[in-house]
VOBA-1610 file (N, C-alpha, C; in pm, whole numbers, padded with zeros to 5 digits, always signed):
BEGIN
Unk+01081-01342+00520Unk+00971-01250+00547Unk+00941-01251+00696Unk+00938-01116+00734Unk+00882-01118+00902Unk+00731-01156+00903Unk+00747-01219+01024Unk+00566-01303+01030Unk+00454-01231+01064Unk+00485-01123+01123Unk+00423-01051+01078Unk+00342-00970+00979Unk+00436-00985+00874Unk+00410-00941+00694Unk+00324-01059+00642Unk+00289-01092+00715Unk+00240-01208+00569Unk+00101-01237+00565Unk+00083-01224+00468Unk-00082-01199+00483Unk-00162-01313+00442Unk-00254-01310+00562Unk-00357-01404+00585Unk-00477-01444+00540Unk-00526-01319+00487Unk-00673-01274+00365Unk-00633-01173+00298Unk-00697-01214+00164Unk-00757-01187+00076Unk-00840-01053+00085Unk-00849-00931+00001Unk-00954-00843+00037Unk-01014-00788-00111Unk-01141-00810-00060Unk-01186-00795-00195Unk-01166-00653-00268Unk-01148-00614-00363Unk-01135-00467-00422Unk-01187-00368-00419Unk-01325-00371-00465Unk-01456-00320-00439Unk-01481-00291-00286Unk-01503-00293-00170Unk-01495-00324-00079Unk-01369-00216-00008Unk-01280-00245-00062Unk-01156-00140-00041Unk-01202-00037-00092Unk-01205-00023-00173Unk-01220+00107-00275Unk-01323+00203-00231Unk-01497+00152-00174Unk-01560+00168-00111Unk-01510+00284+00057Unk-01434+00174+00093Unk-01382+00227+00237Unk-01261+00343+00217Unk-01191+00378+00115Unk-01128+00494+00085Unk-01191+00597+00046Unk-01329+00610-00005Unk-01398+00719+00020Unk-01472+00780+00141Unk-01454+00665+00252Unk-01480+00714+00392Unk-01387+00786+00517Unk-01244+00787+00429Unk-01149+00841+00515Unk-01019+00873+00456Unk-00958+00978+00566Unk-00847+01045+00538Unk-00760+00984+00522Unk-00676+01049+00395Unk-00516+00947+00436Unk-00430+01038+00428Unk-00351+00976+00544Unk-00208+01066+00589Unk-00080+00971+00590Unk+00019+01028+00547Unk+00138+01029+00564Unk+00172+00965+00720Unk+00292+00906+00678Unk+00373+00905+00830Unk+00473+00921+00879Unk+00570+00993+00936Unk+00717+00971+00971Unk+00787+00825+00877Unk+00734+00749+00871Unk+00786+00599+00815Unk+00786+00582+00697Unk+00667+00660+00629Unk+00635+00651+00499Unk+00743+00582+00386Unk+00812+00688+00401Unk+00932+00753+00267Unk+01038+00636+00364Unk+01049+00634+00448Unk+01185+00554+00510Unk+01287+00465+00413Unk+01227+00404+00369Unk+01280+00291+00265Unk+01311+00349+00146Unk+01245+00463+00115Unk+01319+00535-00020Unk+01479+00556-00036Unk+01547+00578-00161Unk+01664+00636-00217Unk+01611+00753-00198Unk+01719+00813-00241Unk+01748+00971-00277Unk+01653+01007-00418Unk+01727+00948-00506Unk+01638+00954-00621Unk+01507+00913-00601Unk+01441+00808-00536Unk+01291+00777-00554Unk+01251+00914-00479Unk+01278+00963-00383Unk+01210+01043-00270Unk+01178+01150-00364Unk+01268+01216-00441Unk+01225+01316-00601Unk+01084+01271-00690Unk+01070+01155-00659Unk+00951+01153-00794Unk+00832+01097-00680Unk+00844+01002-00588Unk+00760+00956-00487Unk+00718+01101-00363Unk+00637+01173-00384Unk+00591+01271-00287Unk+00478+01238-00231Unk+00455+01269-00090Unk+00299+01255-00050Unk+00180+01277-00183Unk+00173+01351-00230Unk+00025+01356-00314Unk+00060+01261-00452Unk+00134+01170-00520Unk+00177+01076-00572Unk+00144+00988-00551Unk+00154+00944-00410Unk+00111+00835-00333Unk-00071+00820-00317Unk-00104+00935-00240Unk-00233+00971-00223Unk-00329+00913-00384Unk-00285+01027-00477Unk-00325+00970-00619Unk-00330+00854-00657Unk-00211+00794-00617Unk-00218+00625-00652Unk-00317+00547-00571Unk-00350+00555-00443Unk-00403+00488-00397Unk-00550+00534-00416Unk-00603+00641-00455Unk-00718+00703-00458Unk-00801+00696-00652Unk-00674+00668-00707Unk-00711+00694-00816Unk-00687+00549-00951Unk-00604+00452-00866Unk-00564+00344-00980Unk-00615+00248-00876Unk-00610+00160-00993Unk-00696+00020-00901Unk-00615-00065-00851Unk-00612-00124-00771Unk-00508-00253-00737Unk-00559-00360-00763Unk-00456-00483-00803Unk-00497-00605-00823Unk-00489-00695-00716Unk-00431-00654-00625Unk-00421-00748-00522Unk-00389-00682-00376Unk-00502-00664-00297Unk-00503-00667-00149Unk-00511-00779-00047Unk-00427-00726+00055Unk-00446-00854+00139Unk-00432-00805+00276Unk-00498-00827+00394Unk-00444-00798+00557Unk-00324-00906+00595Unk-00203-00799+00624Unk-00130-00912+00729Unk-00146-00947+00833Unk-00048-01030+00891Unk-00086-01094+01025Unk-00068-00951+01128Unk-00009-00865+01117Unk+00028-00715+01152Unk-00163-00618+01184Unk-00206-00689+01101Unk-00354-00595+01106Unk-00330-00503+00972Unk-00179-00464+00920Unk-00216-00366+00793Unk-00234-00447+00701Unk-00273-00337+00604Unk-00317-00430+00458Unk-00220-00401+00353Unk-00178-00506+00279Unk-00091-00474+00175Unk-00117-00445+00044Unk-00104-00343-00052Unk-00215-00298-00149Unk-00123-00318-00256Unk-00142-00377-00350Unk+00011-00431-00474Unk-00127-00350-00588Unk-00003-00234-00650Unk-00096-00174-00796Unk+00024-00254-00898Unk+00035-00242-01039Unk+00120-00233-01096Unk+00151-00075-01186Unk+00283-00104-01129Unk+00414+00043-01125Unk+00482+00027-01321Unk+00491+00078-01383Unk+00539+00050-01469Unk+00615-00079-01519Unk+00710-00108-01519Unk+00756-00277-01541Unk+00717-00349-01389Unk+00763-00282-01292Unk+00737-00356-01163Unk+00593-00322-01066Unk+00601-00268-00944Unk+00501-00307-00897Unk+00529-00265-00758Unk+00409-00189-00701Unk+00385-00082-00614Unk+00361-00137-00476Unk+00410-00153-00406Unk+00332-00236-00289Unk+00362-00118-00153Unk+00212-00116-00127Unk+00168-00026-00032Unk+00096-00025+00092Unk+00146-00007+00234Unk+00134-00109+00346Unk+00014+00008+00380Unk-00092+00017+00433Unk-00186+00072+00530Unk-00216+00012+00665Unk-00277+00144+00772Unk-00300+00122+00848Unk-00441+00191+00835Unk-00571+00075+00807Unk-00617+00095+00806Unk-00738+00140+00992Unk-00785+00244+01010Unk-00851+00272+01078Unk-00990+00326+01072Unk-01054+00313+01215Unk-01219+00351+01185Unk-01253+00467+01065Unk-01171+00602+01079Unk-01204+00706+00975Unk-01061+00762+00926Unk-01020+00746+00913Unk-00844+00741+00877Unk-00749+00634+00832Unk-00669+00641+00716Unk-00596+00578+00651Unk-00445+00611+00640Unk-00348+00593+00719Unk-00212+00599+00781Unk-00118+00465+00653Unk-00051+00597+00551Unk-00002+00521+00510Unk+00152+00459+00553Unk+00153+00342+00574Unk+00293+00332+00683Unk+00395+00327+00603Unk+00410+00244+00499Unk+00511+00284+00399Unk+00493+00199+00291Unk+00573+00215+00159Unk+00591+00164+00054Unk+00686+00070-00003Unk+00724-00006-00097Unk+00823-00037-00173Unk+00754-00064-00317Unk+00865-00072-00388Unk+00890-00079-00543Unk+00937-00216-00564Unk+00853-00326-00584Unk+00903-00475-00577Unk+00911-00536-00696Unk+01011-00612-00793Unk+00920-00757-00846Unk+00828-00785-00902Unk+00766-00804-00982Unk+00659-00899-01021Unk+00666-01063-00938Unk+00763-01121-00953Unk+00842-01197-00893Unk+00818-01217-00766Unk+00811-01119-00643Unk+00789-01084-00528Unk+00668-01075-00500Unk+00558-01096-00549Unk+00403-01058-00527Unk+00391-01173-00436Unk+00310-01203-00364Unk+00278-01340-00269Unk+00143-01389-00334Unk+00161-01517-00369Unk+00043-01581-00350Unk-00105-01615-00271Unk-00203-01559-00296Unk-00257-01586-00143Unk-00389-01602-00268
//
């Protein structure tokens, strides 16, 4: 794991959830980067948006990076979703499809 990635706190849910009704979220050049061919078909900007606006996550955390890592669970596996969170704007930097296995302890 880059040392960067690794997250340092804990964030409470509530609290998050709170601060996504105070701001925009956009897409980024980076977003999709890590996608297949096939995911990029079912993973679209407003997919994403929905997920993060509309299902709860079980586990947030800030990395050492300043973004926050937002883990929902994805059907068998599990959604993990990097933000850049800012004063009134929410820059989603990108995604993966991980593991259960892969979740970090914190």
């Amino acid at each position: 794991m880059v040392d960067g990635h690794k997250i340092q706190k804990r964030v409470n849910i509530n609290e998050f959830s709170d601060r996504l009704k105070e701001c925009e979220i956009k897409t980024t050049d980076h977003t999709f980067f890590r996608l297949n061919k096939r995911q990029r078909k079912i993973f679209k900007e407003k997919i994403i948006k929905e997920i993060i606006l509309n299902e709860n996550p079980f586990l947030i955390g800030i990395q050492k990076n300043k973004n926050y890592a937002v883990f929902y669970n994805y059907k068998k596996d599990v959604l993990k979703i990097i933000l850049d969170i800012q004063f009134n704007k929410i820059n989603i930097v990108t995604f993966y499809i991980i593991d259960k296995k892969q979740v970090p302890k914190i």
